[in-house]
C-alpha positions in Angstrom: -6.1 14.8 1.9 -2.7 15.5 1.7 -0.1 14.1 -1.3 2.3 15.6 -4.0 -0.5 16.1 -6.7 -2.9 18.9 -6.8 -5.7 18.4 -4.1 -7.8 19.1 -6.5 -7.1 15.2 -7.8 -7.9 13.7 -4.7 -11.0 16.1 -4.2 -12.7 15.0 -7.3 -12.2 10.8 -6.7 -13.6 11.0 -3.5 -16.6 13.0 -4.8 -16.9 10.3 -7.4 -16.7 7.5 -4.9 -19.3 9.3 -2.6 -21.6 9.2 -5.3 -21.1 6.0 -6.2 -21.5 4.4 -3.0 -24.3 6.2 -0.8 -24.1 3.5 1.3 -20.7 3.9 2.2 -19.9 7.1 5.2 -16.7 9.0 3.8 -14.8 10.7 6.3 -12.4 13.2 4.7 -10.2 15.0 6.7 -8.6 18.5 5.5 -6.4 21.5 6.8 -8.4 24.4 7.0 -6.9 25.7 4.1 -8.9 23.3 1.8 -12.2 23.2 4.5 -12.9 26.9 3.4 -12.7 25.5 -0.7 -15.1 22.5 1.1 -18.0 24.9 2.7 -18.3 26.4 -1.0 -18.8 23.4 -2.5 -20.9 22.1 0.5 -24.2 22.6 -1.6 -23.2 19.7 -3.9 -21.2 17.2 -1.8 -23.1 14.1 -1.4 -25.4 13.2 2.6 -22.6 10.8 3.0 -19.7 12.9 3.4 -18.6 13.9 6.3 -15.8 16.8 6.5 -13.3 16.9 9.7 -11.4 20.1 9.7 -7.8 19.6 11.2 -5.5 22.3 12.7 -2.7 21.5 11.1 -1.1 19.4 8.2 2.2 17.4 7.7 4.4 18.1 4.3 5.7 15.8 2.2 9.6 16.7 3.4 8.3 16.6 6.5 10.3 14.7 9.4 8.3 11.9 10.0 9.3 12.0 14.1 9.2 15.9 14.2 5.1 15.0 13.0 4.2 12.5 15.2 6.1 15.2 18.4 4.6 18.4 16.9 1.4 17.5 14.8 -1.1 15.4 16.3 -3.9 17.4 15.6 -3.2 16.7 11.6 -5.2 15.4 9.3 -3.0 12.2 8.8 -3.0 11.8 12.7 -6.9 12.4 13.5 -7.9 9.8 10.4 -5.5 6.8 11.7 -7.4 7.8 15.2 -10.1 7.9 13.8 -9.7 3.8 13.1 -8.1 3.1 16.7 -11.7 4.5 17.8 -13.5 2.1 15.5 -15.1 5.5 13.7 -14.1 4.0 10.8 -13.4 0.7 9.2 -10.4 2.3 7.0 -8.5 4.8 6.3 -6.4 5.8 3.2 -3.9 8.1 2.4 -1.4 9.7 -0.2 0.2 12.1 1.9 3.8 11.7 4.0 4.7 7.8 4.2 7.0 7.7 7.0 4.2 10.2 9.4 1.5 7.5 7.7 3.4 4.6 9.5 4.5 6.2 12.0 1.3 7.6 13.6 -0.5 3.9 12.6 2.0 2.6 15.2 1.2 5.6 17.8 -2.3 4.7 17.3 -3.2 1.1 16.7 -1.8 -2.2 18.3 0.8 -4.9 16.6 -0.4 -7.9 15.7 2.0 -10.2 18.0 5.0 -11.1 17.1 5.2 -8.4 14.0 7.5 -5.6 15.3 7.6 -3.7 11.9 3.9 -3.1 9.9 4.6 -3.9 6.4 3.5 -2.2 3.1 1.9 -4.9 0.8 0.5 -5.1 -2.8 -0.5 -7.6 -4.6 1.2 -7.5 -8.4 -0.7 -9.1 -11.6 0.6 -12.0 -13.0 0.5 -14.6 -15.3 -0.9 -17.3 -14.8 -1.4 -15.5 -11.0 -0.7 -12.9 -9.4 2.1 -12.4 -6.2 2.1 -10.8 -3.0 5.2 -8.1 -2.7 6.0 -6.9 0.8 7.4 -4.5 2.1 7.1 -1.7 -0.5 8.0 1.6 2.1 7.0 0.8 5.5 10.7 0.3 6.9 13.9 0.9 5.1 15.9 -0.8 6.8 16.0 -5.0 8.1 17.8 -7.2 10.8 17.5 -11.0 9.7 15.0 -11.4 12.2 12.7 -9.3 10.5 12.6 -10.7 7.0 11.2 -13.9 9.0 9.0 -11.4 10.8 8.3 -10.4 7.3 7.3 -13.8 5.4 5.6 -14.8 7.9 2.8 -11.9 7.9 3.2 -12.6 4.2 2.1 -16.1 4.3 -0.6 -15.2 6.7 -2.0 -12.7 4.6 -1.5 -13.8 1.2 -4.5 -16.2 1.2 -7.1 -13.6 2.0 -5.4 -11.2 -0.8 -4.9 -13.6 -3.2 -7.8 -16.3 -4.1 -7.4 -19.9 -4.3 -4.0 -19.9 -2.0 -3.9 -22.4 1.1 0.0 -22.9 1.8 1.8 -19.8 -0.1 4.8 -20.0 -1.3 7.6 -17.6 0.1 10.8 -16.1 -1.2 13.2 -13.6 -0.8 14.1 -10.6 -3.0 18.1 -11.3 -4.1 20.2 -10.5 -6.7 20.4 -14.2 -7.7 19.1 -17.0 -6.5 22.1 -19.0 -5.1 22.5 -19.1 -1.3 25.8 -17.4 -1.2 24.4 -14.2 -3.0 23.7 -11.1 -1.6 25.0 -9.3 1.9 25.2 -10.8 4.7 21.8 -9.8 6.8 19.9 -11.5 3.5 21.7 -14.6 3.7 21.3 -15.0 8.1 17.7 -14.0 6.8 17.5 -17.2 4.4 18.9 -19.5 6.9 16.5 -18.5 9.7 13.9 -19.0 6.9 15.3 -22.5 6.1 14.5 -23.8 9.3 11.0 -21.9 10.0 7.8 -23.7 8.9 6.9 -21.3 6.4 6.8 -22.8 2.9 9.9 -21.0 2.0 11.4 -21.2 -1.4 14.6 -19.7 -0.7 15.8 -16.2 -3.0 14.3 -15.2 -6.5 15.5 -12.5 -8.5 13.8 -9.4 -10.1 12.6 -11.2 -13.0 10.4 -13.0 -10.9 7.9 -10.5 -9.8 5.1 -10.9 -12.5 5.8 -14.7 -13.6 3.7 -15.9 -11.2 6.1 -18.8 -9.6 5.8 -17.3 -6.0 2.9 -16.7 -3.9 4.7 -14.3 -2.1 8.3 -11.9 -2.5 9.7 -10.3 0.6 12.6 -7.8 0.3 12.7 -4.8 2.9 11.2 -1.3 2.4 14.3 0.5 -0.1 14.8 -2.3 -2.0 10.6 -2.8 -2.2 9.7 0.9 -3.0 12.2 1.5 -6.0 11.4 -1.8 -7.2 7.5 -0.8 -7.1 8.2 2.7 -8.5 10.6 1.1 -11.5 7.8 -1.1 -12.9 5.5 1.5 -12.3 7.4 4.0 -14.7 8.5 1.6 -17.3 4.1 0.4 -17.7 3.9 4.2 -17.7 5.9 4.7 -20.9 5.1 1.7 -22.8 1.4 2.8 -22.4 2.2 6.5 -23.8 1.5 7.9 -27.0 4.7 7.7 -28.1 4.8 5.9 -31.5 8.4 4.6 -30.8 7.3 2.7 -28.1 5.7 -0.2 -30.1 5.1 -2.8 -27.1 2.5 -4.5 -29.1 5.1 -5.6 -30.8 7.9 -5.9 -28.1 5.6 -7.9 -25.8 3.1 -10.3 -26.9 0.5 -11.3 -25.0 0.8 -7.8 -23.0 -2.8 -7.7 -23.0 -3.5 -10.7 -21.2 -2.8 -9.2 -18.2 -4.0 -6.1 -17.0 -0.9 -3.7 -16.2 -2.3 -0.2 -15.4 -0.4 1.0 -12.5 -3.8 3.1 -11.9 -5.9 0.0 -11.3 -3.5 -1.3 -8.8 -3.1 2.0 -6.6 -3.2 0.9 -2.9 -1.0 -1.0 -0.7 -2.0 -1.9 2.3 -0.3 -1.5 5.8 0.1 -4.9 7.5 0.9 -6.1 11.2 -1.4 -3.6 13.1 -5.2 -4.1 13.8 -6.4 -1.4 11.5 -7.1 -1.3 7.6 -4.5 1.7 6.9 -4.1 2.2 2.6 -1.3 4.1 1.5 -1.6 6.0 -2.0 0.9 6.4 -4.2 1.5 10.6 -3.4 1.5 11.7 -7.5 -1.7 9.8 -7.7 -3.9 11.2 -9.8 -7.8 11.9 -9.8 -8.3 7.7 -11.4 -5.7 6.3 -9.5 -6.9 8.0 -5.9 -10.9 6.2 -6.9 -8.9 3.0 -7.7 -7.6 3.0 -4.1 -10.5 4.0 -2.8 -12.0 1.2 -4.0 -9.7 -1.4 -3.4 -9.5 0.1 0.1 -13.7 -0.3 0.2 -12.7 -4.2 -1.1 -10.1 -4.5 2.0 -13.0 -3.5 4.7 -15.0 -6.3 2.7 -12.3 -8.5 3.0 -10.8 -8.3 6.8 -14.4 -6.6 8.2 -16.6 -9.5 10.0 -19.9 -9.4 7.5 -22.2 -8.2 10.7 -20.1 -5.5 11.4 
């Protein structure tokens, strides 16, 4: 249950979502800090939720190595082994990114030949909406793993995105001739060039919510401020503020549905586990978002009989 906004926010989704869906066991594991606030409440939490007290809990600033040494009795630890032990179909978290990925690979197996899982979200568009990857997982990319890269994009997109068969792929550049950007991007497009993915070759940042790719790859720096930027510019044009008119700046901004909330949730590819990463400041709507769109991931990737 860990994350930079108030427990509290995280506390009250998943007691929504609970109630919402009795059918549906919800695991939640706390430090014991937050267990004692849990056994007051116990009276009114729902049959289906299950508490798991952990010993100890990773911080936000935390190392994400010095974790995975020094805290595998945590909360973030004991939920992503919880999945390696098939006790659960899913797990999500807001809490420390880097532990998050980092204990995913202690725990759960690569999906051959992905060496580095990959945060993914799926961004609206118009007329469709586009796969972005990798959004945090790994800051930093050899050429070999951009190919790494579009090619668990193109393998995914189709069961995140309806209606795709042969996705189109491109790469996240500051222009879209083949002599832009530094060098590892360009090795990265050649290698791409001569792969069998349906690659496109570079689009630029303008691209992200016109629909014209199936799917944008840029590493996890590049991915996570881009992520965060649109986040925080939908933020302000949907406040109060009466000088931001976007009604007027942006027709047609209704047609799609831009709340950052609604979108909460990306989802940790090349490992054989359903791990969801929250955005940390989430608050109490955009934690039940990603709970439900993790719920529609288990539905998704889950055989039906399981």
């Amino acid at each position: 249950m860990g994350g930079d906004a108030p427990v509290k926010a995280r506390y009250e989704a998943v007691f929504k979502f609970a109630k919402k869906n009795p059918m549906i066991d919800v695991l939640v594991y706390v430090a014991a800090p937050f267990a004692q606030q849990l056994k007051e409440q116990a009276h009114r939490l729902p049959d289906n939720w299950v508490t798991e007290v952990c010993a100890s809990q990773i911080m936000m600033s935390e190392s994400p190595l010095a974790a995975l040494r020094n805290k595998q009795d945590s909360s973030l630890s004991l939920s992503v082994k919880a999945l390696q032990e098939q006790r659960a179909d899913a797990i999500l978290s807001a809490g420390n990114t880097g532990a998050l990925v980092a204990f995913s690979k202690h725990w759960l197996k690569p999906i051959s030949p992905i060496e580095r899982p990959a945060l993914a979200t799926v961004l609206p568009g118009k007329p469709k909406p586009t796969l972005l990857l990798d959004v945090g997982a790994s800051l930093e990319y050899r050429a070999e793993d951009f190919l790494n890269l579009a090619e668990l994009g193109a393998q995914m997109a189709p069961r995140l995105i309806t209606g795709l068969d042969n996705p189109e792929v491109a790469l996240l550049n500051v222009g879209t001739e083949h002599i832009k950007g530094h060098d590892t991007i360009q090795q990265a497009d050649r290698l791409l060039q001569q792969s069998a993915i349906n690659y496109t070759g570079f689009c630029e940042g303008s691209d992200l919510f016109n629909g014209k790719y199936d799917v944008i790859c840029c590493d996890g720096f590049v991915g996570n401020i881009t992520l965060k930027a649109c986040e925080g510019l939908i933020k302000n044009l949907q406040s109060n503020n009466p000088r931001l008119n976007w009604r007027r700046w942006i027709p047609g901004f209704k047609a799609v549905n831009l709340n950052p909330s609604q979108y909460n949730g990306a989802l940790l590819l090349g490992l054989d586990g359903l791990v969801v990463k929250s955005h940390g400041h989430s608050d109490s709507e955009a934690y039940y978002h990603a709970l439900q769109r993790t719920a529609d991931y288990v539905s998704t990737f889950k055989p039906k009989n399981k």
